[in-house]
C-alpha positions as CSV (number, residue, x, y, z in Angstrom):
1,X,-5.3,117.8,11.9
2,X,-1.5,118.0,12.4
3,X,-2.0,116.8,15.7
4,X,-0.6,112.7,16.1
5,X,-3.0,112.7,18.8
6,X,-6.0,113.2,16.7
7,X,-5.1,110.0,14.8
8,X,-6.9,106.8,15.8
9,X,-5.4,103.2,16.3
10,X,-8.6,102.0,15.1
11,X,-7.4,102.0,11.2
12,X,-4.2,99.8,11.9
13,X,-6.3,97.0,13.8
14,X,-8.4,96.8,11.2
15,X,-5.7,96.3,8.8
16,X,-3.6,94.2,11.0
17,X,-6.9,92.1,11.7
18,X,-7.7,92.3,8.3
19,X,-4.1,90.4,7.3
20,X,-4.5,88.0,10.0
21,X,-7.9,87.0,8.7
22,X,-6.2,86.2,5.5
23,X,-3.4,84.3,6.6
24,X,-6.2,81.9,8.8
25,X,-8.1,82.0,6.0
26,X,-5.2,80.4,3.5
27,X,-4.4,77.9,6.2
28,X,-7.9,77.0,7.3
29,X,-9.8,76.5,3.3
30,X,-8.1,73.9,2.1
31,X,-9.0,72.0,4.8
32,X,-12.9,73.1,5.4
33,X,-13.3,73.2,1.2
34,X,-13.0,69.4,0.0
35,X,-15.5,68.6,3.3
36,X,-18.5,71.8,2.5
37,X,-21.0,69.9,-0.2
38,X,-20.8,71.1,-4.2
39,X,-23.8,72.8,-3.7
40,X,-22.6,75.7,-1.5
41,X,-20.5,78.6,-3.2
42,X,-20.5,81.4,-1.3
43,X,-17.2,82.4,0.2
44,X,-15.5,79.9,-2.4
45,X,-13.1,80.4,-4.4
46,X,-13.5,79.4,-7.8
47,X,-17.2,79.4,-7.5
48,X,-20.0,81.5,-8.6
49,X,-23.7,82.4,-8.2
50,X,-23.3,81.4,-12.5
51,X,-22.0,77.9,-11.1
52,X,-25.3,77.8,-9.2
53,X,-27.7,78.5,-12.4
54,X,-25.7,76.2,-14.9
55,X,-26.2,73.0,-12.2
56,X,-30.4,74.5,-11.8
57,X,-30.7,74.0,-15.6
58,X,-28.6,70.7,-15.4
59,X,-30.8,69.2,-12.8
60,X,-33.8,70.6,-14.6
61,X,-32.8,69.0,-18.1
62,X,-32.5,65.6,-16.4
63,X,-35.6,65.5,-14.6
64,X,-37.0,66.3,-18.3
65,X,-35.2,63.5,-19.9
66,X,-36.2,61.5,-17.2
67,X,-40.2,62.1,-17.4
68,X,-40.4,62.3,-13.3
69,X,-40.8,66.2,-12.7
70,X,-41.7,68.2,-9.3
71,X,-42.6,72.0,-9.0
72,X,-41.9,74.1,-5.5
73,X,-42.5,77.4,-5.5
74,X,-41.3,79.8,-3.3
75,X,-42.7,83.1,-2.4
76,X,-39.7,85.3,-1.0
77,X,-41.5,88.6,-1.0
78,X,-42.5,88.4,3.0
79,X,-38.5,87.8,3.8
80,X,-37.7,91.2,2.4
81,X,-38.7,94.4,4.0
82,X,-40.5,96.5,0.9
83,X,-41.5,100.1,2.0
């Protein structure tokens, strides 16, 4: 282990690549974020999956108040491998 030829170069890519990916990232969102629609919020910042559930029970409270209601329901057991 004293070696410096046992080391790998493989760790400092991944952190060089890793800072490059941020400063893209701070020069690319705020550009892509005003043109993505409200509804997505993965990979945002500032948004949350809590975001996501507080808009549901807005749109479901409206459709209520509005006496025009639809139902899908969605069975995502099949898109999950269960052993």
């Amino acid at each position: 282990m004293q070696d410096p030829k046992s080391y790998r170069l493989v760790y400092v890519m991944c952190v060089s690549l890793k800072i490059l990916e941020k400063l893209i990232h701070a020069l690319v969102e705020p550009i892509i974020d005003p043109l993505l629609p409200q509804e997505q919020v993965g990979l945002r910042h500032g948004r949350k999956a809590v975001n996501q559930v507080f808009s549901l029970m807005q749109d479901i409270e409206n459709i209520f108040l509005s006496q025009k209601a639809g139902v899908v329901f969605v069975d995502l057991t099949a898109a999950y491998d269960i052993l």
